[in-house]
PDB file of the backbone (N, CA, C, O) and the ligand in Angstrom, with CONECT records:
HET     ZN  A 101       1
ATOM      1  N   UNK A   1     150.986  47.141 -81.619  1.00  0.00           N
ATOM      2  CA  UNK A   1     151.698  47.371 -80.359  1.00  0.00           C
ATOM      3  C   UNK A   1     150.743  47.704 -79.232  1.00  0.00           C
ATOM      4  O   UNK A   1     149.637  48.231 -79.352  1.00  0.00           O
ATOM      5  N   UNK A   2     151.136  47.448 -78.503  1.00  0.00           N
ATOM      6  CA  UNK A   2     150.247  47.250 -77.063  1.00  0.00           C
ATOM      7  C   UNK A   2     151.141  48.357 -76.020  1.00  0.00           C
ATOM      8  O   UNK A   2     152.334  48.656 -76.082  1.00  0.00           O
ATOM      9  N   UNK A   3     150.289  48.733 -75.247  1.00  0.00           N
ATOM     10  CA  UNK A   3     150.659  49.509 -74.055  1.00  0.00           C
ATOM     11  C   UNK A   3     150.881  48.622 -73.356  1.00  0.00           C
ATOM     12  O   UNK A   3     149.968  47.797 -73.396  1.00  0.00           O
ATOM     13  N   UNK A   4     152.241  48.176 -72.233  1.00  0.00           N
ATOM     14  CA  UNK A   4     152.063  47.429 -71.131  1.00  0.00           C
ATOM     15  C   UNK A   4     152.386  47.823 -69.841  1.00  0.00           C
ATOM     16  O   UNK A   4     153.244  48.677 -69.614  1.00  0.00           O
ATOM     17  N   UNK A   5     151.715  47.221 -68.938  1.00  0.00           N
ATOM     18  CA  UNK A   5     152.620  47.645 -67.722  1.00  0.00           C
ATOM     19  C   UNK A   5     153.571  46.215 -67.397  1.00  0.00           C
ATOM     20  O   UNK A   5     154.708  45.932 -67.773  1.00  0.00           O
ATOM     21  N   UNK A   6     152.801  45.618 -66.720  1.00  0.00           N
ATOM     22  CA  UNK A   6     153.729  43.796 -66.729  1.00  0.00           C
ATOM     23  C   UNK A   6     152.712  42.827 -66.867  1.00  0.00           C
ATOM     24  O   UNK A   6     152.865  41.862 -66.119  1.00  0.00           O
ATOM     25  N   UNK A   7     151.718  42.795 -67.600  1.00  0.00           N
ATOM     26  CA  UNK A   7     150.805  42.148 -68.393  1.00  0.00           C
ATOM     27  C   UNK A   7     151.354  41.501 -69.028  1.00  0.00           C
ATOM     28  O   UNK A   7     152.242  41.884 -69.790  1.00  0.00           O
ATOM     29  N   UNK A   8     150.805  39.812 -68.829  1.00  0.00           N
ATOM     30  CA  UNK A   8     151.077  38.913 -69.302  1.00  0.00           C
ATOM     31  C   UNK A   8     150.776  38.937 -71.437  1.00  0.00           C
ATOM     32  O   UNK A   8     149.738  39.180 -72.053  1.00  0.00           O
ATOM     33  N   UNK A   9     152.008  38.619 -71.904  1.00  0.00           N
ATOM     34  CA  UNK A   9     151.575  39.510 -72.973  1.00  0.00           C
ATOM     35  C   UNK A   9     150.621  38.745 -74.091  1.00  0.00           C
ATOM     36  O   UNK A   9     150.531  39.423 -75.115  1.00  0.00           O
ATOM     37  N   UNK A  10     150.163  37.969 -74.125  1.00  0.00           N
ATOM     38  CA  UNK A  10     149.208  37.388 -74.280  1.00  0.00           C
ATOM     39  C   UNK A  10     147.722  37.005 -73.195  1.00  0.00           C
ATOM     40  O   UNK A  10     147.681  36.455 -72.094  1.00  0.00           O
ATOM     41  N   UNK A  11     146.804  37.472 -73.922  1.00  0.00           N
ATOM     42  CA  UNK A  11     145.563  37.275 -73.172  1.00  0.00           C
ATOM     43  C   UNK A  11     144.377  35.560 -73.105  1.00  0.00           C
ATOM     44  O   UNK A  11     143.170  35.354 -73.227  1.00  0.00           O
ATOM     45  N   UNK A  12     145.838  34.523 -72.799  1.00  0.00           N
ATOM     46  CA  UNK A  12     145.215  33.300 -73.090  1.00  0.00           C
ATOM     47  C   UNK A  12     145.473  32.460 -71.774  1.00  0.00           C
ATOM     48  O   UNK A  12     145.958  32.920 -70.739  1.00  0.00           O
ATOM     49  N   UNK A  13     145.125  31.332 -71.954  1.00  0.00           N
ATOM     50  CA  UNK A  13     144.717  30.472 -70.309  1.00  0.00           C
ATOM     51  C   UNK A  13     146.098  29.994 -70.407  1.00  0.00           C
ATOM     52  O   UNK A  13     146.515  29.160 -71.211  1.00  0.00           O
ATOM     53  N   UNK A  14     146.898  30.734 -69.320  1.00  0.00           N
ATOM     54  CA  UNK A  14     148.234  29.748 -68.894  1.00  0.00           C
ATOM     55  C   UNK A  14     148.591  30.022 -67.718  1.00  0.00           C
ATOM     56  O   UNK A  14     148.099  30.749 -66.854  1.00  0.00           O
ATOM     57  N   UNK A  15     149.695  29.234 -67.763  1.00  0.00           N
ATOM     58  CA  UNK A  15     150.249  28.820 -65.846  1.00  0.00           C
ATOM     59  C   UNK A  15     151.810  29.253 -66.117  1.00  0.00           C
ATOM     60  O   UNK A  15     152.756  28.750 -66.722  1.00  0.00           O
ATOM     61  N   UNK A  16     151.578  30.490 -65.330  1.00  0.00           N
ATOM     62  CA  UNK A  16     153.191  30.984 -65.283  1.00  0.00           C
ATOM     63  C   UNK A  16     154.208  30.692 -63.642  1.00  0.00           C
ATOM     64  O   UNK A  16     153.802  31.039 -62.533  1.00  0.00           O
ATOM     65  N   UNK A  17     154.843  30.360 -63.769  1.00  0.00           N
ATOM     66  CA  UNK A  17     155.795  29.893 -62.317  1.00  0.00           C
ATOM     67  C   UNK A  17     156.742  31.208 -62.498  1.00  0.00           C
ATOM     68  O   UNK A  17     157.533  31.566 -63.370  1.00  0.00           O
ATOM     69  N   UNK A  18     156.175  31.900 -60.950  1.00  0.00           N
ATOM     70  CA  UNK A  18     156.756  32.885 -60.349  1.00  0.00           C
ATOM     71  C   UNK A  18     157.691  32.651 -59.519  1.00  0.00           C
ATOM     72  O   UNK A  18     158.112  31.534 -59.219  1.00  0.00           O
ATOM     73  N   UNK A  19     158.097  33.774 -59.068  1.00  0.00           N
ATOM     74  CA  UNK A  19     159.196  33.239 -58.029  1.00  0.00           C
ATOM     75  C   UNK A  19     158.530  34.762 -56.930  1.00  0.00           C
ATOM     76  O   UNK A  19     158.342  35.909 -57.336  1.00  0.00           O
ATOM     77  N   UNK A  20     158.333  34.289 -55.680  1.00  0.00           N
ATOM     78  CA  UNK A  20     158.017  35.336 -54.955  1.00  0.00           C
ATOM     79  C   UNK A  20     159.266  36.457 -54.359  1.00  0.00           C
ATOM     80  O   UNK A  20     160.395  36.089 -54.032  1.00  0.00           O
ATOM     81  N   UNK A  21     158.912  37.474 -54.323  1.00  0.00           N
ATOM     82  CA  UNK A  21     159.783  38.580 -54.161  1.00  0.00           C
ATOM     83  C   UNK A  21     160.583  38.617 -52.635  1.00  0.00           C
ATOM     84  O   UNK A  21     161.761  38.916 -52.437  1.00  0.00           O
ATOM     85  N   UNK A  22     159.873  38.341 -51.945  1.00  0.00           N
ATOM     86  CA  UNK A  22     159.559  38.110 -50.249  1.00  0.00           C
ATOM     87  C   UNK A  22     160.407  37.419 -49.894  1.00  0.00           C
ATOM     88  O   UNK A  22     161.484  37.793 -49.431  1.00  0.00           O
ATOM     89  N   UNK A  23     159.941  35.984 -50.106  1.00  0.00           N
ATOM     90  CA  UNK A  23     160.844  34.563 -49.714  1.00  0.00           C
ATOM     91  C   UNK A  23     161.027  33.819 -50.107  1.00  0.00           C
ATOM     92  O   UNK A  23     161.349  32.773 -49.544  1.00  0.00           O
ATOM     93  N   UNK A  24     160.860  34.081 -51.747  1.00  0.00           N
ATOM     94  CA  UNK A  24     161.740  33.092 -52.872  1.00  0.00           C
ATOM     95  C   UNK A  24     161.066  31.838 -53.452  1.00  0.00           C
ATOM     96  O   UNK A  24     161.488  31.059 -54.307  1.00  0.00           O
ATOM     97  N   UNK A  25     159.816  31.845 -52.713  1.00  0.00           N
ATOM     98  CA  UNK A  25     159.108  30.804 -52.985  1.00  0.00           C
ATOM     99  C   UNK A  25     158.564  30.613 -54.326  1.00  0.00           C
ATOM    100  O   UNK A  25     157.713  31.481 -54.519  1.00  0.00           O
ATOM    101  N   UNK A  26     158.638  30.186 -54.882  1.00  0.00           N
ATOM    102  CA  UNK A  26     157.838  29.520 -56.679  1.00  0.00           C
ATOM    103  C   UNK A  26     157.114  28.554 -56.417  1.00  0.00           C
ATOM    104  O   UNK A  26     157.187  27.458 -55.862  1.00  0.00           O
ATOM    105  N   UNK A  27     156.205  29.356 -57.071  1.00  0.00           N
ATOM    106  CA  UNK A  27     155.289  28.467 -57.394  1.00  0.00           C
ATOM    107  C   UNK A  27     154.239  28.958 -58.583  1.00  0.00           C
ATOM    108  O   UNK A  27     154.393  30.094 -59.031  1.00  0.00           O
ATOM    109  N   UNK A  28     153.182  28.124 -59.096  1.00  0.00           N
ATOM    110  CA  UNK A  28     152.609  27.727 -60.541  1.00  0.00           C
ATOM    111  C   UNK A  28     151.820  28.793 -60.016  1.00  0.00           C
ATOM    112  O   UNK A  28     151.731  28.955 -58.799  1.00  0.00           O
ATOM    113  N   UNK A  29     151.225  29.552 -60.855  1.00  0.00           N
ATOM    114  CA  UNK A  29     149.914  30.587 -61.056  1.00  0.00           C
ATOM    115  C   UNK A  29     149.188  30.420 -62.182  1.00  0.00           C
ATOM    116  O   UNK A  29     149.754  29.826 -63.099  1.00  0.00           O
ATOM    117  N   UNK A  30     147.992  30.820 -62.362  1.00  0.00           N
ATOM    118  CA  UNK A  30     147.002  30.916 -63.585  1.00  0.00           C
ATOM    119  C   UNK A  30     147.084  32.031 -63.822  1.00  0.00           C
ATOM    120  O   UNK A  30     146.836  32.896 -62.981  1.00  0.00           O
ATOM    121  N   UNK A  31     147.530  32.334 -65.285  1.00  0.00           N
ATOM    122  CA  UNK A  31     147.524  33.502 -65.679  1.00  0.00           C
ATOM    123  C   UNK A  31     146.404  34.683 -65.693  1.00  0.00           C
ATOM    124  O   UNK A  31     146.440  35.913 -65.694  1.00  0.00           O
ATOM    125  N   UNK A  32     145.367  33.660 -65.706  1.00  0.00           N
ATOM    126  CA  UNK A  32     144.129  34.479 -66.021  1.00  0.00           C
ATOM    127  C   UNK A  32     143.133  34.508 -64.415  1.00  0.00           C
ATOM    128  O   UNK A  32     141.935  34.452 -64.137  1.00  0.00           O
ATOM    129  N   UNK A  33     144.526  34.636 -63.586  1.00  0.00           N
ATOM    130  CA  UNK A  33     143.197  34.390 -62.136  1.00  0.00           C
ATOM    131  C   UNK A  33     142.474  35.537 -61.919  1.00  0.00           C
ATOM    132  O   UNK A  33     142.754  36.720 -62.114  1.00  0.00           O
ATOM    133  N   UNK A  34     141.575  35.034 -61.518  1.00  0.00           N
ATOM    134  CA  UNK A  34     140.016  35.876 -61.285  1.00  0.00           C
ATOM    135  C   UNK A  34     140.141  36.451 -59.909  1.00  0.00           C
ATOM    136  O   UNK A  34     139.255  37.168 -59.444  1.00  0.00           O
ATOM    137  N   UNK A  35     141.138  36.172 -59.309  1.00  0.00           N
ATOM    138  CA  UNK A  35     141.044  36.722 -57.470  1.00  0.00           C
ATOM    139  C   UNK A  35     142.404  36.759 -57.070  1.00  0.00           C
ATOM    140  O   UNK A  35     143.174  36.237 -57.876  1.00  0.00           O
ATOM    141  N   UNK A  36     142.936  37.264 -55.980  1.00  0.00           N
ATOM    142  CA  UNK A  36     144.211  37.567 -55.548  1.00  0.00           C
ATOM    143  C   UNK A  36     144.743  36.271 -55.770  1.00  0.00           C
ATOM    144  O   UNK A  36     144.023  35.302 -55.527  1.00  0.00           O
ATOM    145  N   UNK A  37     146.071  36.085 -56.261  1.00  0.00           N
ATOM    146  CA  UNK A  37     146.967  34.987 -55.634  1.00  0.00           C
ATOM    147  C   UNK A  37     147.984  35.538 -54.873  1.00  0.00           C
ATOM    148  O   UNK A  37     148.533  36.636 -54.962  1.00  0.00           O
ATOM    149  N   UNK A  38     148.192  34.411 -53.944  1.00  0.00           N
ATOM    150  CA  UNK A  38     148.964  35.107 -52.632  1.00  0.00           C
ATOM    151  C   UNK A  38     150.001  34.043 -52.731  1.00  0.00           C
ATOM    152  O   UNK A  38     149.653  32.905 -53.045  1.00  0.00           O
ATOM    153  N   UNK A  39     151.412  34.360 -52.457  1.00  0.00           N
ATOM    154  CA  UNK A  39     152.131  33.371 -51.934  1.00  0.00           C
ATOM    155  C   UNK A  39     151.740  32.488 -50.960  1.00  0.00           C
ATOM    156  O   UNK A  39     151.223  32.901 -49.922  1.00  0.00           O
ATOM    157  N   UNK A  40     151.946  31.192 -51.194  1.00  0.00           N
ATOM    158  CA  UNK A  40     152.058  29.789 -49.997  1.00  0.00           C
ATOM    159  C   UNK A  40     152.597  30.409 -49.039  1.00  0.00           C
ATOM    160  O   UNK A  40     151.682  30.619 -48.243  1.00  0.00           O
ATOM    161  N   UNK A  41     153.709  30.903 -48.568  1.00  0.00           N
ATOM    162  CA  UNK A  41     154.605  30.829 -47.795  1.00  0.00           C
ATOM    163  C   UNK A  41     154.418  32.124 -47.184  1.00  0.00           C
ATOM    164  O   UNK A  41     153.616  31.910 -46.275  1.00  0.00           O
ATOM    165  N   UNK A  42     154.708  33.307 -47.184  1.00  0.00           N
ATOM    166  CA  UNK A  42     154.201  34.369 -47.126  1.00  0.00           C
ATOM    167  C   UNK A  42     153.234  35.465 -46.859  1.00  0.00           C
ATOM    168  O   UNK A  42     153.367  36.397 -46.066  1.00  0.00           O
ATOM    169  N   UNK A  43     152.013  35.142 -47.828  1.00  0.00           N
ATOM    170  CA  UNK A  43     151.117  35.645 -48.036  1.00  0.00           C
ATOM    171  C   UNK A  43     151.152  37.146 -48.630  1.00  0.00           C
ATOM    172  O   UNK A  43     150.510  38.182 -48.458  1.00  0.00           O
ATOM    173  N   UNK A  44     152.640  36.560 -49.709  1.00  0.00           N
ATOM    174  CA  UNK A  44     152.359  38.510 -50.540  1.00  0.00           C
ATOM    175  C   UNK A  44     151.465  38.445 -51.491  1.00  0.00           C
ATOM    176  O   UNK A  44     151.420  37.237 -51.723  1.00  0.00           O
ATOM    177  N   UNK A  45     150.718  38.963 -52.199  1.00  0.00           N
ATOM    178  CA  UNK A  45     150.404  38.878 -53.416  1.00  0.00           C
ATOM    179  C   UNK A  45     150.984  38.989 -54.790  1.00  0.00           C
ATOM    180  O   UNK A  45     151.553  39.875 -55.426  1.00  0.00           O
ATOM    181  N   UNK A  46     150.527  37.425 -55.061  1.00  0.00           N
ATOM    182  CA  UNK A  46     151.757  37.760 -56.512  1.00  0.00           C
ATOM    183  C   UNK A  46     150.954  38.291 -57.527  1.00  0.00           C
ATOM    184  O   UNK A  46     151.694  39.017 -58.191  1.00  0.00           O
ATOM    185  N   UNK A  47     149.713  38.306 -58.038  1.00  0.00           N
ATOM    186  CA  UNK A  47     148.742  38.494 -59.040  1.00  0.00           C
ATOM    187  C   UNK A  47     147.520  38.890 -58.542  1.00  0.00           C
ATOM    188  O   UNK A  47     146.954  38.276 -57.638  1.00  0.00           O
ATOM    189  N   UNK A  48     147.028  39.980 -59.129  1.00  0.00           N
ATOM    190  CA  UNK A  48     145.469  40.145 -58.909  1.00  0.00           C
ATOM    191  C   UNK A  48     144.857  40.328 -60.195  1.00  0.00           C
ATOM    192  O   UNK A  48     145.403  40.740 -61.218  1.00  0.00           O
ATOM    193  N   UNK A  49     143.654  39.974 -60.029  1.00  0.00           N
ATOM    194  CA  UNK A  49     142.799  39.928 -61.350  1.00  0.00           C
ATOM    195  C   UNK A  49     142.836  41.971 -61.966  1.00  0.00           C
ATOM    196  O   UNK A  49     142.988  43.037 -61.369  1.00  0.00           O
ATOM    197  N   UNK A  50     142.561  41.505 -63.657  1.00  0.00           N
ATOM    198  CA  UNK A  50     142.851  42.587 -63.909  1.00  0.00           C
ATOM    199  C   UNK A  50     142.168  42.667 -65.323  1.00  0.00           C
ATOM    200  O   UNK A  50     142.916  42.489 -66.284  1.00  0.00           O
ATOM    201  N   UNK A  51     140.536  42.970 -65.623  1.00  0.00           N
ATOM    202  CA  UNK A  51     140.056  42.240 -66.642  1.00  0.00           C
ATOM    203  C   UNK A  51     140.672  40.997 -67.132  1.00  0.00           C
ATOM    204  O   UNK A  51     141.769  40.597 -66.740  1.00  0.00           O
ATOM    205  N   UNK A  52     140.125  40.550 -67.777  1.00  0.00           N
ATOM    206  CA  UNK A  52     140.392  39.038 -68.273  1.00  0.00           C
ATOM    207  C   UNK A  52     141.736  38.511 -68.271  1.00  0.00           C
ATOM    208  O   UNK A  52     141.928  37.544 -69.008  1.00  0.00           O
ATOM    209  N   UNK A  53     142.547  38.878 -67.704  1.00  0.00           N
ATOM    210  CA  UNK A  53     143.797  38.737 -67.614  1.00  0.00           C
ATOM    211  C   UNK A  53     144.753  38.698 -66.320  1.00  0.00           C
ATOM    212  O   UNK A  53     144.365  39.833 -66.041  1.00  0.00           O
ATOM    213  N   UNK A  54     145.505  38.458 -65.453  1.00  0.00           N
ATOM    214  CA  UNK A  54     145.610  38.946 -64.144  1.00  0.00           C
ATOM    215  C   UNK A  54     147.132  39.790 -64.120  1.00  0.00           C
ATOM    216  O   UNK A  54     148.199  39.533 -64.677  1.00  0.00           O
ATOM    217  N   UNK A  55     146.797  40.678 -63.397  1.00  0.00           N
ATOM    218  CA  UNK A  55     148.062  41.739 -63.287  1.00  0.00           C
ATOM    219  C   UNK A  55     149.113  41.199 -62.584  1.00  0.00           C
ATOM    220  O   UNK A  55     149.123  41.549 -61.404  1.00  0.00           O
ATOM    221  N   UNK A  56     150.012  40.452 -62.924  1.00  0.00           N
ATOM    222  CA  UNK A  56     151.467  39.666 -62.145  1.00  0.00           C
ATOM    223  C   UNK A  56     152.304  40.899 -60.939  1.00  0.00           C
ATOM    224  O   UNK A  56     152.721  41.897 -61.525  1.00  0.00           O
ATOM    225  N   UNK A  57     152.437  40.891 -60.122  1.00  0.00           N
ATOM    226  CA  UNK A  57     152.663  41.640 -58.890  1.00  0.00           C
ATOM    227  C   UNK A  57     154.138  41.099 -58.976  1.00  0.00           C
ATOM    228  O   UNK A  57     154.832  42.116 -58.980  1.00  0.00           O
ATOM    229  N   UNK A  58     155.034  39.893 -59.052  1.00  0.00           N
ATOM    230  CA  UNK A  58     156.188  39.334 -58.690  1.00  0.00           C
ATOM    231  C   UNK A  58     156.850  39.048 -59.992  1.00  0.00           C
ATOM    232  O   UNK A  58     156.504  39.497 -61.084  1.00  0.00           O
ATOM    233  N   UNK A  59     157.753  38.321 -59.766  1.00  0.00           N
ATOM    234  CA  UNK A  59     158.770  38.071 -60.797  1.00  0.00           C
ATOM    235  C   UNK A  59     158.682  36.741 -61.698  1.00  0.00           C
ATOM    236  O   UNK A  59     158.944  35.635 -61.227  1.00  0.00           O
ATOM    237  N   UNK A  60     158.347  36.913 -62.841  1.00  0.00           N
ATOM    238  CA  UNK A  60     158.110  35.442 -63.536  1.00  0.00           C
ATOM    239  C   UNK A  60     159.213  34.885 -64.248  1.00  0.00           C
ATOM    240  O   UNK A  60     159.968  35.368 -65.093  1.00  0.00           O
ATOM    241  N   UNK A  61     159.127  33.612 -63.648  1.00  0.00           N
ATOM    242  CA  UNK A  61     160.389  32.407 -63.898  1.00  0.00           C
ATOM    243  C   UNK A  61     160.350  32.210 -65.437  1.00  0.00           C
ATOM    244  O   UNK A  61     161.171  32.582 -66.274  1.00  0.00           O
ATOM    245  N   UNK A  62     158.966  31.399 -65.628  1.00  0.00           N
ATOM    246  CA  UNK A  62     159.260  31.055 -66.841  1.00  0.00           C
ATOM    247  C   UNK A  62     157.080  30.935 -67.284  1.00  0.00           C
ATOM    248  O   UNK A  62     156.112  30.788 -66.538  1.00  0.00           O
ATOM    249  N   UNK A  63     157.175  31.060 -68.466  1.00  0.00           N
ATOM    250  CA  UNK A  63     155.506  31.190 -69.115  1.00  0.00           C
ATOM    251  C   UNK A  63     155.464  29.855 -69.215  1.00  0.00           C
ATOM    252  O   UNK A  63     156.538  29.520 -69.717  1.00  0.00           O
ATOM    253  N   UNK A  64     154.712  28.788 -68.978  1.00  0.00           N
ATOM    254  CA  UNK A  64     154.430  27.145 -69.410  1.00  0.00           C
ATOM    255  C   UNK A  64     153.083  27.111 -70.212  1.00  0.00           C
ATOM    256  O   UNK A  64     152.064  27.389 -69.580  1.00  0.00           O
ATOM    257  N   UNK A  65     153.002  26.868 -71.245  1.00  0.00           N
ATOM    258  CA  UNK A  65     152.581  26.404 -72.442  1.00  0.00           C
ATOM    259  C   UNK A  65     151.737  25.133 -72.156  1.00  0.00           C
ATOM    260  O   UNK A  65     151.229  24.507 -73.086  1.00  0.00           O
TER     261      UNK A  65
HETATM  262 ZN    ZN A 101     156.539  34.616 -50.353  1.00  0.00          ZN2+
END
């Protein structure tokens, strides 16, 4: 068992489609990004890097495989 906060719960290379909190916008993210991702539309941050893994800031649609 793992401690989480909203850590992607696996620590492997994927593309999760968020949905932004702000203005609804979705779109594809890398799970494992190395630097802020910001909404297109917006500019909230949905993810920031967070050791090898990135800390998801918004709401995730769905994990893609
Ligand atoms: Zn947005």
């Amino acid at each position: 068992m793992e401690f989480g906060e909203r850590l992607i719960p696996k620590p492997k290379s994927r593309f999760l489609k968020v949905k932004c909190l702000e203005c609804g916008n979705e779109q594809i993210i890398f799970g494992c990004a190395s630097t802020h991702v910001k909404c297109l539309v917006c500019d909230k941050v949905l993810a920031q890097p967070c050791g090898s893994k990135a800390k998801i800031r918004t709401q995730i649609e769905k994990v893609l495989t």
